[in-house]
ROTORTI-410043 format. One record per residue: x, y, z of N, C-alpha, C in turn; residue in three letters; residue number from 1; chain. Coordinates in steps of 0.2 Angstrom, whole numbers. Each point is the difference from the previous one (the first is absolute). Last residue first. Example, Ala and Ser with C-alpha at 12.3 -4.5 7.8 and 13.67 -1.06 7.14 Angstrom:
REM ROTORTI-410043
+-------+-------+-------+-------+-------+-------+-------+-------+-------+------+-----+-----+
!    nx !    ny !    nz !   cax !   cay !   caz !    cx !    cy !    cz ! type ! seq ! mol !
+-------+-------+-------+-------+-------+-------+-------+-------+-------+------+-----+-----+
!    64 !   -11 !    35 !     4 !     6 !     1 !    -4 !     5 !     3 !  SER !   2 !   A !
!     2 !   -28 !     0 !    -4 !     6 !     0 !     4 !     6 !     0 !  ALA !   1 !   A !
+-------+-------+-------+-------+-------+-------+-------+-------+-------+------+-----+-----+
This chain:
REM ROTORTI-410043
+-------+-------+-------+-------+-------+-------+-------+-------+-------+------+-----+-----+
!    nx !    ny !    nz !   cax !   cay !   caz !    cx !    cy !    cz ! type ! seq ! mol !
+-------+-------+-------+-------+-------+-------+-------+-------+-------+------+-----+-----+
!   -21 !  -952 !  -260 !    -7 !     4 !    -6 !    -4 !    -6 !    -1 !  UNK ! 184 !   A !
!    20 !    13 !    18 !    -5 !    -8 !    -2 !    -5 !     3 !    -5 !  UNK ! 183 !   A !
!    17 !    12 !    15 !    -2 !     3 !    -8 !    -3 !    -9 !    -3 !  UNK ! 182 !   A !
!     6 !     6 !    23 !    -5 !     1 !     0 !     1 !     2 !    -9 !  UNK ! 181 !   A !
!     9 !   -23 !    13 !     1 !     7 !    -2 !    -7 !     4 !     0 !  UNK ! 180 !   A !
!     5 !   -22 !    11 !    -2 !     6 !     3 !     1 !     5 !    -2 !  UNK ! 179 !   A !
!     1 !   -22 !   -14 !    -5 !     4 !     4 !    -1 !     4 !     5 !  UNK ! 178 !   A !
!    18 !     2 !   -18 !    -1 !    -6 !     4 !    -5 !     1 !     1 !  UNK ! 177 !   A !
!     2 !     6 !   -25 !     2 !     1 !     7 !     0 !    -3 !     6 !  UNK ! 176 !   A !
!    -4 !    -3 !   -26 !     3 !    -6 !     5 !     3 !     5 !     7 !  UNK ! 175 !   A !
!   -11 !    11 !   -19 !    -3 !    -7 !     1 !     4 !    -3 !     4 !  UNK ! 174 !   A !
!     6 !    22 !    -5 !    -5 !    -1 !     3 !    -4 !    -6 !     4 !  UNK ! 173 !   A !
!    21 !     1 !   -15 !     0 !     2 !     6 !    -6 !     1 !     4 !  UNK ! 172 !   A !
!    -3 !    -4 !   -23 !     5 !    -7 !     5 !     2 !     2 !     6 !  UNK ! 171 !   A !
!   -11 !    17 !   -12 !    -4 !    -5 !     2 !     4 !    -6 !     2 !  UNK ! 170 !   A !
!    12 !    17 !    -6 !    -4 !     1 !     7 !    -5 !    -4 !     0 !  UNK ! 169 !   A !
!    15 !    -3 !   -17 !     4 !     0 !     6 !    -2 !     2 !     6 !  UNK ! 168 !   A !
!   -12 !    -2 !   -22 !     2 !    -4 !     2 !     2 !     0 !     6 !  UNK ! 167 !   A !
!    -2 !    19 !   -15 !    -7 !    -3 !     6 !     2 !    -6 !     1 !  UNK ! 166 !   A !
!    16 !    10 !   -16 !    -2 !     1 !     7 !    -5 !    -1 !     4 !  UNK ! 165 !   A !
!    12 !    -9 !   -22 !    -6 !     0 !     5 !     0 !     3 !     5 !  UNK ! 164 !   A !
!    20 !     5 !   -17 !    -3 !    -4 !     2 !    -5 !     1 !     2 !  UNK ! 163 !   A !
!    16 !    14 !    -9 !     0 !    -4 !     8 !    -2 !    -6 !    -1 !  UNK ! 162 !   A !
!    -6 !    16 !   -17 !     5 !    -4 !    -2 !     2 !    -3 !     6 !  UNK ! 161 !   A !
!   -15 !    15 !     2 !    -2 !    -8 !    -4 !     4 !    -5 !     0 !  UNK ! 160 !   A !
!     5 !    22 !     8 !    -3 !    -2 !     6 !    -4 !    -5 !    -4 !  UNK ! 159 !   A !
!     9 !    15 !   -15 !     6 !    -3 !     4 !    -5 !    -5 !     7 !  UNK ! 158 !   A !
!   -13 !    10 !   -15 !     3 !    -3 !    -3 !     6 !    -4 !     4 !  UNK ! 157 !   A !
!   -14 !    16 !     8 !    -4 !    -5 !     2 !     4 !    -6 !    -5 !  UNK ! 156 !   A !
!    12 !    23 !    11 !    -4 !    -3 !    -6 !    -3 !    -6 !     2 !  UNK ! 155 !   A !
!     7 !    17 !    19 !     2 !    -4 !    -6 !    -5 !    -1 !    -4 !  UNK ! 154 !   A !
!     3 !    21 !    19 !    -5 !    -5 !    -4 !     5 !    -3 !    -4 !  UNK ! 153 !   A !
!     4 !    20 !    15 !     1 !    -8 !     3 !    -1 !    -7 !    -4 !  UNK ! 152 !   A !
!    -1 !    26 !    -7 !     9 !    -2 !     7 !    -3 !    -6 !     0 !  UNK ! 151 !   A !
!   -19 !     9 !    -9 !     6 !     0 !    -6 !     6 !    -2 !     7 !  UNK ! 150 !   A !
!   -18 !    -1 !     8 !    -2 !    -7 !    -4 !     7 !     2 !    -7 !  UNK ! 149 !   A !
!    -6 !    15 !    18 !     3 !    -5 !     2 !     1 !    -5 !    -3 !  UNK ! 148 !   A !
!   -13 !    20 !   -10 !    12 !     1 !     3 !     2 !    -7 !     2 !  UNK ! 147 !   A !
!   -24 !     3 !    -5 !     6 !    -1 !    -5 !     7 !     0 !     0 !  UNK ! 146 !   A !
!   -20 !    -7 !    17 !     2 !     6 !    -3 !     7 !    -3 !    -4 !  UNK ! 145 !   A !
!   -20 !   -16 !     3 !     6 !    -1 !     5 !    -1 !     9 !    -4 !  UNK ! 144 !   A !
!   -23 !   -15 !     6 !     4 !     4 !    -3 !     6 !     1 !     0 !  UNK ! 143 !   A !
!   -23 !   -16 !     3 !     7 !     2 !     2 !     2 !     5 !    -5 !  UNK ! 142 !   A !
!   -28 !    -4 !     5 !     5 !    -1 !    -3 !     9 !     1 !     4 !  UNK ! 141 !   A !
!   -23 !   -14 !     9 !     4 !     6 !    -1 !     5 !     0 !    -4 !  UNK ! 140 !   A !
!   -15 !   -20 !    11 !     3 !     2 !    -8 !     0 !    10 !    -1 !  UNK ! 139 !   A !
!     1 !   -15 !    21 !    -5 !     6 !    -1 !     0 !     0 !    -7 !  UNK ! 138 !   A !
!    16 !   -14 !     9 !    -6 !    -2 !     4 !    -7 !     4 !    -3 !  UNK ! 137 !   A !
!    24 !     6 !    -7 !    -6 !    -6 !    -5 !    -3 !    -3 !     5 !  UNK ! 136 !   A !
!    10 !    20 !     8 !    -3 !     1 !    -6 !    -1 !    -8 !    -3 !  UNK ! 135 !   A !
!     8 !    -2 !    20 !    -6 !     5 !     2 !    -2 !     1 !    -9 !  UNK ! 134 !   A !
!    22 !    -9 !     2 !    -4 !    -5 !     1 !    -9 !     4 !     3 !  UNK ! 133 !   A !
!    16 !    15 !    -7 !    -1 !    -3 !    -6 !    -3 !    -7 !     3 !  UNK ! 132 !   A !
!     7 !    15 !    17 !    -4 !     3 !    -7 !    -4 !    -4 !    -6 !  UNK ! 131 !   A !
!    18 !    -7 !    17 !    -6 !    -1 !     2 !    -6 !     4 !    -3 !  UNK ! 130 !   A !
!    24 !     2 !    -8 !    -4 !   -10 !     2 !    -5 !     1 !     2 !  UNK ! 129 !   A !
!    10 !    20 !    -2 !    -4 !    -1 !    -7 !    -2 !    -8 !     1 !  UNK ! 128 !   A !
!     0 !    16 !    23 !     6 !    -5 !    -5 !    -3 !     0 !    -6 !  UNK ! 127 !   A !
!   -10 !    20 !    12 !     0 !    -7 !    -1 !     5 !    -3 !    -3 !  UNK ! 126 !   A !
!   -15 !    24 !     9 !     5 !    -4 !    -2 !     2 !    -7 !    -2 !  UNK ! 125 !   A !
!   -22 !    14 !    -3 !     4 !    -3 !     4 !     5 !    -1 !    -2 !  UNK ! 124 !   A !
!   -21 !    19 !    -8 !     6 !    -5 !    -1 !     4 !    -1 !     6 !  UNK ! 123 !   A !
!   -27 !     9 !    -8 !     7 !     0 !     3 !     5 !    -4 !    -3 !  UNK ! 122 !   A !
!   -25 !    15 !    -2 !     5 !    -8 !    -5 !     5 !     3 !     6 !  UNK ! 121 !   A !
!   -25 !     5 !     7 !     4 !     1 !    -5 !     5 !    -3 !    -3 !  UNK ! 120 !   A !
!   -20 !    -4 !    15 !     1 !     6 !     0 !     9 !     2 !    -3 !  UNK ! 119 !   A !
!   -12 !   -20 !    -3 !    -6 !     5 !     1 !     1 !     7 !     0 !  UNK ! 118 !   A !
!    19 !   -14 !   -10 !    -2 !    -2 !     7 !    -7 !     3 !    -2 !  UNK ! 117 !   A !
!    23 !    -9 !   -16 !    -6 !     4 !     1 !    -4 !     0 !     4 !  UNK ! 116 !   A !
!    27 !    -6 !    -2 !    -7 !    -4 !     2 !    -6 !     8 !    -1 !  UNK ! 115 !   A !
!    29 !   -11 !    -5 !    -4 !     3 !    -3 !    -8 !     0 !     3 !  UNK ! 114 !   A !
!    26 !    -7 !     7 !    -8 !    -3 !    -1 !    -3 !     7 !     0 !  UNK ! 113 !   A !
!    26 !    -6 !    -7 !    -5 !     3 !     6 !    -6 !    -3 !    -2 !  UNK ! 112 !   A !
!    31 !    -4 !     2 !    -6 !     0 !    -3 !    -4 !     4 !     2 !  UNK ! 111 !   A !
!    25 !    -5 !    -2 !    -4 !     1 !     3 !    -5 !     2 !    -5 !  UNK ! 110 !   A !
!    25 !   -12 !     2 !    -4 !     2 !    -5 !    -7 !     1 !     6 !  UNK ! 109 !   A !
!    29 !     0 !     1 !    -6 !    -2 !     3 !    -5 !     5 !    -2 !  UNK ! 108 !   A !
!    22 !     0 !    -4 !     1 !    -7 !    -2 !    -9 !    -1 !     3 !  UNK ! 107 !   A !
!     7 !    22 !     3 !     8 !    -3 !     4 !    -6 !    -8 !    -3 !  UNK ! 106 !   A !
!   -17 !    13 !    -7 !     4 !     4 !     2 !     4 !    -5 !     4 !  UNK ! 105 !   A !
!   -22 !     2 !   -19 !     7 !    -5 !     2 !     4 !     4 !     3 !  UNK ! 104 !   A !
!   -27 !     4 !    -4 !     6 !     4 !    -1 !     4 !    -9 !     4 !  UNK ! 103 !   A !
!   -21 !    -2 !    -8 !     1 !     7 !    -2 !     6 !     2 !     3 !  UNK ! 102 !   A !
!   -19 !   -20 !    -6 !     7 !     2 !     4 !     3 !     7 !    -2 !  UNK ! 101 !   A !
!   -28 !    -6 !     6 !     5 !     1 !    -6 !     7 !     0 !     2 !  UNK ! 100 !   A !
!   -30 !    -8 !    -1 !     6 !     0 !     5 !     7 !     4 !    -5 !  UNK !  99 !   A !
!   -28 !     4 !     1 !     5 !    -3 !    -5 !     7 !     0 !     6 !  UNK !  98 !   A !
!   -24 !     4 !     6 !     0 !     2 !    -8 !     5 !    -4 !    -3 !  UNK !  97 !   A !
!   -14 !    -8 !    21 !     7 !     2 !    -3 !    -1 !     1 !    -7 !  UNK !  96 !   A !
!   -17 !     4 !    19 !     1 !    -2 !    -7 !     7 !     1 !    -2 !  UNK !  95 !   A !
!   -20 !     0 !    25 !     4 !     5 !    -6 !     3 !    -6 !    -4 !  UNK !  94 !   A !
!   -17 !    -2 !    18 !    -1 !     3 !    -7 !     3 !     2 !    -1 !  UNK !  93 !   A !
!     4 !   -13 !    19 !    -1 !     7 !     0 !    -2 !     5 !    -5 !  UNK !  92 !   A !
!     2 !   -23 !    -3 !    -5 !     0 !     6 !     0 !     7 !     2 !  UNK !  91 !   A !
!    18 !    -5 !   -14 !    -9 !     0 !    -5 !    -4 !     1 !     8 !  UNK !  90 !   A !
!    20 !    -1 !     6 !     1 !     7 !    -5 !    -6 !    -1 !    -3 !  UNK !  89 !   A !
!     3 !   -18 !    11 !     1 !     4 !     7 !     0 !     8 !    -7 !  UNK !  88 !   A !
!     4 !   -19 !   -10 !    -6 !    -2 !     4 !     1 !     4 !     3 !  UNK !  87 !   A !
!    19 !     0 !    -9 !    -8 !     0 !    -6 !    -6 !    -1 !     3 !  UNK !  86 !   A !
!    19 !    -6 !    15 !     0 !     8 !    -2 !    -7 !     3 !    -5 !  UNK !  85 !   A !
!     5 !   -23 !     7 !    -2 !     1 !     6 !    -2 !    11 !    -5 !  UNK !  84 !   A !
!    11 !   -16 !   -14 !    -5 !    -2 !     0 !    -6 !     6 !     7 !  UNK !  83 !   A !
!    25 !    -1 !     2 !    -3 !     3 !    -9 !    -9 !    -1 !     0 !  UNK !  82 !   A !
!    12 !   -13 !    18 !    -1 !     5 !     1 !    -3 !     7 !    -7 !  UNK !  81 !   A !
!   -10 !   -24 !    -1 !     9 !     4 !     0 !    -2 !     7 !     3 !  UNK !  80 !   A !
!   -21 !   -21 !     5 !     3 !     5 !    -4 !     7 !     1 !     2 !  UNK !  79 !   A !
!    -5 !   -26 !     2 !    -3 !     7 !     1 !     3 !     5 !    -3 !  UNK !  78 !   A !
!     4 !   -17 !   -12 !    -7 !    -3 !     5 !     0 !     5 !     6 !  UNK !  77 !   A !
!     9 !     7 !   -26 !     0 !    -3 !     6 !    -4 !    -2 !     5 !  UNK !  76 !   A !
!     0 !    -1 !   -27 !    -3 !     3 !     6 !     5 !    -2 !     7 !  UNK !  75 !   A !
!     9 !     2 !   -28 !    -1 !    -3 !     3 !    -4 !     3 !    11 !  UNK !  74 !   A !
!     8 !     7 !   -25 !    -8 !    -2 !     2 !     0 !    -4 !     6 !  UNK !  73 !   A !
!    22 !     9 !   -11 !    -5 !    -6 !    -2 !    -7 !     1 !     1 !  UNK !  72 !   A !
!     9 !    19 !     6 !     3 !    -1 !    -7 !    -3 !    -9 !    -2 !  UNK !  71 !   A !
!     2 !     6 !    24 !    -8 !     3 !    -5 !     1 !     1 !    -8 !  UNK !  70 !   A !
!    16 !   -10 !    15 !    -5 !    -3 !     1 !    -7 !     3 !    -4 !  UNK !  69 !   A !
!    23 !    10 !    -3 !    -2 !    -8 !     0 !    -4 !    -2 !    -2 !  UNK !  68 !   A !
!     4 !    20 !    13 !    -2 !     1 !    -5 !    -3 !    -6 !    -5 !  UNK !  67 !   A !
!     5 !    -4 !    25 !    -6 !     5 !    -1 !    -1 !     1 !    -9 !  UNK !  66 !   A !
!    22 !    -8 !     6 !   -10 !    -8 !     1 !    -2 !     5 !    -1 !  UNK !  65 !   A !
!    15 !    16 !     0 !     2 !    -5 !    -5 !    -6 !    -6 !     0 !  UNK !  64 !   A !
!     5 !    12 !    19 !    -4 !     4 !    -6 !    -1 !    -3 !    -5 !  UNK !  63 !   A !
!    11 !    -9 !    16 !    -8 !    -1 !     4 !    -3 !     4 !    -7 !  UNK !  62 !   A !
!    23 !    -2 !     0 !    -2 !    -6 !    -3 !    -7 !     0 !     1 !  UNK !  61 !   A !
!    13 !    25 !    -5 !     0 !    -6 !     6 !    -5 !    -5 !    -3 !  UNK !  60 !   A !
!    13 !    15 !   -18 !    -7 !     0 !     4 !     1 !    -5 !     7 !  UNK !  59 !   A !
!    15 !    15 !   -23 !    -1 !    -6 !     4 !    -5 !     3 !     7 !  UNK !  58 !   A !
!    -2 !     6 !   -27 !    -1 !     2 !     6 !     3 !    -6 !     4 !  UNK !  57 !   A !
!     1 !     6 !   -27 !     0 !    -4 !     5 !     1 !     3 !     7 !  UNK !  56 !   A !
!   -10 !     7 !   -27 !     2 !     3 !     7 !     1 !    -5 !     5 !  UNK !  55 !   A !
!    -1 !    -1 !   -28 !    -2 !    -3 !     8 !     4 !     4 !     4 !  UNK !  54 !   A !
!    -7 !     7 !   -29 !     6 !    -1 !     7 !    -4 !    -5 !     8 !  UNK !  53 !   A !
!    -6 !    -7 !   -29 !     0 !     8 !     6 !     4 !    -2 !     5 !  UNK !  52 !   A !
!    -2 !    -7 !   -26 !     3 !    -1 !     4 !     1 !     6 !     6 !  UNK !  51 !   A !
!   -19 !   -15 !   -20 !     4 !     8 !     4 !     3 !    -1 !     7 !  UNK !  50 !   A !
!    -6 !   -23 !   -14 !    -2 !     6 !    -2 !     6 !     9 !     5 !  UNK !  49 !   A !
!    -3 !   -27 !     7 !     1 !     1 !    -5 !    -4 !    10 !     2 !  UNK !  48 !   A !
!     0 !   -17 !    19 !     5 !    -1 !    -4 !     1 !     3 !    -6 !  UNK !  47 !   A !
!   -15 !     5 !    15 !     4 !     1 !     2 !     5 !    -1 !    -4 !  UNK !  46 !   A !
!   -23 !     7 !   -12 !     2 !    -6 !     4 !     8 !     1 !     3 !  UNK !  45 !   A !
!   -11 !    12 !   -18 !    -3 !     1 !    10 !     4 !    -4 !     2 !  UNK !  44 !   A !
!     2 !    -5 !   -22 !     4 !     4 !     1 !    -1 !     2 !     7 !  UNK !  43 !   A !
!   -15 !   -16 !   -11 !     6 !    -3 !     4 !     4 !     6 !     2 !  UNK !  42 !   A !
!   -19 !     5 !    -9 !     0 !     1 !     3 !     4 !    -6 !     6 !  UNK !  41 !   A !
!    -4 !    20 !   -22 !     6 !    -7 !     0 !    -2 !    -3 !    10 !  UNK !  40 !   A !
!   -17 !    14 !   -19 !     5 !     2 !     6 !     4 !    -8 !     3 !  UNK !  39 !   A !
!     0 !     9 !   -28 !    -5 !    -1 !     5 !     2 !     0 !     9 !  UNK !  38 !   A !
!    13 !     3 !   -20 !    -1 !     7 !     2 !    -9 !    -1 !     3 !  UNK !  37 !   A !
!    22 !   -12 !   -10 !    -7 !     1 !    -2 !    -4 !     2 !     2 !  UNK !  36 !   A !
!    19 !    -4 !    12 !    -1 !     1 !    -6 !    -5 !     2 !    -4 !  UNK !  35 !   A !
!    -4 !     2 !    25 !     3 !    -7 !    -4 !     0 !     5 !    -7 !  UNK !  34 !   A !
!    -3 !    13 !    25 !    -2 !    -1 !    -8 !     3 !    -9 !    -2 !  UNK !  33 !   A !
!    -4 !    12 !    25 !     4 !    -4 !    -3 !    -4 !    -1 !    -8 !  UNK !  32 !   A !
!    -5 !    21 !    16 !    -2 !    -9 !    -2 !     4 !     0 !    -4 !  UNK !  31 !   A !
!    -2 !    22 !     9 !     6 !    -4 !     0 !     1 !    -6 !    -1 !  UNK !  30 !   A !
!   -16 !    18 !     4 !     2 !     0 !    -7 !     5 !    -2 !    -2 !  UNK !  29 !   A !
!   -12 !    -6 !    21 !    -4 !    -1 !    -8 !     3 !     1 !    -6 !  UNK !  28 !   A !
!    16 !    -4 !    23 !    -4 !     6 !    -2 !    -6 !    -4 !    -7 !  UNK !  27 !   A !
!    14 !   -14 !    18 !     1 !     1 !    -6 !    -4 !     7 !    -2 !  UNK !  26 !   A !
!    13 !    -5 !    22 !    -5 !    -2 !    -1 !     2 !     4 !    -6 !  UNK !  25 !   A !
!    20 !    -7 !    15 !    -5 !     5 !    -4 !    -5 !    -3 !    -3 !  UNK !  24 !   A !
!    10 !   -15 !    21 !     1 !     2 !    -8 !    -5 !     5 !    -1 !  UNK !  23 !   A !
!    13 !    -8 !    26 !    -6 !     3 !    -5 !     2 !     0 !    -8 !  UNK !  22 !   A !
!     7 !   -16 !    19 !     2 !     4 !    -5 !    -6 !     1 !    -2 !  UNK !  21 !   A !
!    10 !   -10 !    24 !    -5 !     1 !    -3 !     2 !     3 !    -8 !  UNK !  20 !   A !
!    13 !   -16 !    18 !     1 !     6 !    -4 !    -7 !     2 !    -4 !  UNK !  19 !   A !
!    14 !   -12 !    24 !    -5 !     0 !    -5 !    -1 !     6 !    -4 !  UNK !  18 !   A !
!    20 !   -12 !    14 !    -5 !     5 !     1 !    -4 !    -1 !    -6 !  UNK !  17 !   A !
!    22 !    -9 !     9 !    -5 !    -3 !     2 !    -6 !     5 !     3 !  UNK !  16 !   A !
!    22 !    -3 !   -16 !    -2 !     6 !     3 !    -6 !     0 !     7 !  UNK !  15 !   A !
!     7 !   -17 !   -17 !     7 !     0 !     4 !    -3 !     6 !     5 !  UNK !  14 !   A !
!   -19 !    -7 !   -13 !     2 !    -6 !     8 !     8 !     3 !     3 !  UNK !  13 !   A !
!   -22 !    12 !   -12 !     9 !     0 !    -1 !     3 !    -3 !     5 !  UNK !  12 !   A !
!   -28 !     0 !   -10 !     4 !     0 !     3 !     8 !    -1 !    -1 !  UNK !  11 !   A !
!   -25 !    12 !   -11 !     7 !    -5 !     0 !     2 !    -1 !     8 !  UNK !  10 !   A !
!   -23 !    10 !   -18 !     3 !     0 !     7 !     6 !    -5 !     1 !  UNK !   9 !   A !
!   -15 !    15 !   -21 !     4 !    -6 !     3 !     3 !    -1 !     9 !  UNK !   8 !   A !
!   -13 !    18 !   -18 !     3 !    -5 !    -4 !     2 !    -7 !     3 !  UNK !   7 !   A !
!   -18 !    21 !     6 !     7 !    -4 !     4 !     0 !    -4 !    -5 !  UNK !   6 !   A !
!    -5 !    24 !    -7 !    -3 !    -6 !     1 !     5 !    -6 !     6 !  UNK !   5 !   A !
!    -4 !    30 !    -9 !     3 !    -6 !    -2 !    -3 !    -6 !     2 !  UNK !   4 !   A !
!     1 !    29 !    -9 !    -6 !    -6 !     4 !     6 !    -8 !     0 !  UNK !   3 !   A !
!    10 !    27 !     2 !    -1 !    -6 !    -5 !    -5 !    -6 !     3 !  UNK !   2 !   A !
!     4 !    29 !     4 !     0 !    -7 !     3 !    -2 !    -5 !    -5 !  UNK !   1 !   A !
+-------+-------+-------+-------+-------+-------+-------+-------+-------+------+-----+-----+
C-alpha cells in the first residue's frame, strides 16, 4: 500500500463532477535533495522537485465541500455528516487507523475504514469520498493499493501543465446559489 495525501480538489464543469486527487506521499528516503546535497525545501513543494503520480477520483459535490472545507480549515456552523461519523466512532472508543482505496472495478473505485475498537479492528466498506473526508477530520493515515494507483494514476507534471485546478471549484463553490448545499 502507498501512503498518499489530498493534493487537491477540482471541479470539471464540461463533466459536472468533482475530482478529488490523491498524491504519493514523500518517503524520508525520498526528500527532495538540491544539488548541493542540502535538503532542497522548494523541491516538497507542488510545483518543483519529484515528479509523483495523482490518483484522481470523481467524487459527488457534498463530498467534495466536505473535503474542501477541511482542507482549508474551514468550520462549519453545524456538524458534516463526516464530522457526525468521527464523533460516533470516538464516543464508542474506537480509532480510525487508516482509510484505504483498494480495488478499481468496471471504472469504479472503492474504499475502507480501517477502525481499532475495545474489542477489536474492523473494516467498513466505503466510497473512498467519504473515507478520505473522515480521514482529515481524524488526521488518519490514506493509503491507495499499488495496482490501482498503477491503471489509474497520472503524473503531477502533466496535471500542472493544465493549469490551476483549485480554481474551478473554489469559483464554483463561491458563487453557488443559496439553496445549494455545496455552499462554503
Amino acid at each position: 500500500m502507498l501512503p498518499v495525501e489530498v493534493a487537491f480538489v477540482s471541479y470539471d464543469p464540461r463533466a459536472q463532477t468533482a475530482i478529488v486527487f490523491l498524491r504519493e506521499r514523500l518517503t524520508e528516503d525520498e526528500s527532495p535533495i538540491a544539488p548541493n546535497g542540502s535538503e532542497d525545501k522548494e523541491a516538497g513543494d507542488a510545483d518543483a522537485g519529484t515528479d509523483r503520480r495523482l490518483l484522481p477520483i470523481c467524487i459527488g459535490l457534498p463530498e467534495a465541500h466536505a473535503i474542501y472545507t477541511q482542507i482549508e480549515g474551514k468550520e462549519p456552523a453545524r456538524p458534516m455528516t463526516h464530522d457526525l461519523l468521527a464523533n460516533v466512532i470516538t464516543s464508542f472508543g474506537g480509532t480510525v487507523r487508516a482509510v484505504v482505496v483498494h480495488t478499481l472495478e468496471n471504472v469504479v473505485f472503492h474504499g475502507r475504514i480501517e477502525i481499532d475498537t475495545g474489542s477489536g479492528h474492523m473494516e467498513l466498506d466505503s466510497r473512498p469520498s467519504d473515507a478520505i473526508a473522515l480521514a482529515l477530520r481524524v488526521e488518519s493515515p490514506i493509503f491507495v493499493e499499488e495496482a490501482v494507483m498503477e491503471e489509474s494514476a497520472v503524473s503531477e507534471s502533466d496535471i500542472r501543465s493544465i493549469g490551476d485546478p483549485d480554481d474551478s471549484l473554489k469559483d464554483f463553490l463561491e458563487i453557488a446559489d443559496e439553496d445549494s448545499y455545496v455552499k462554503v
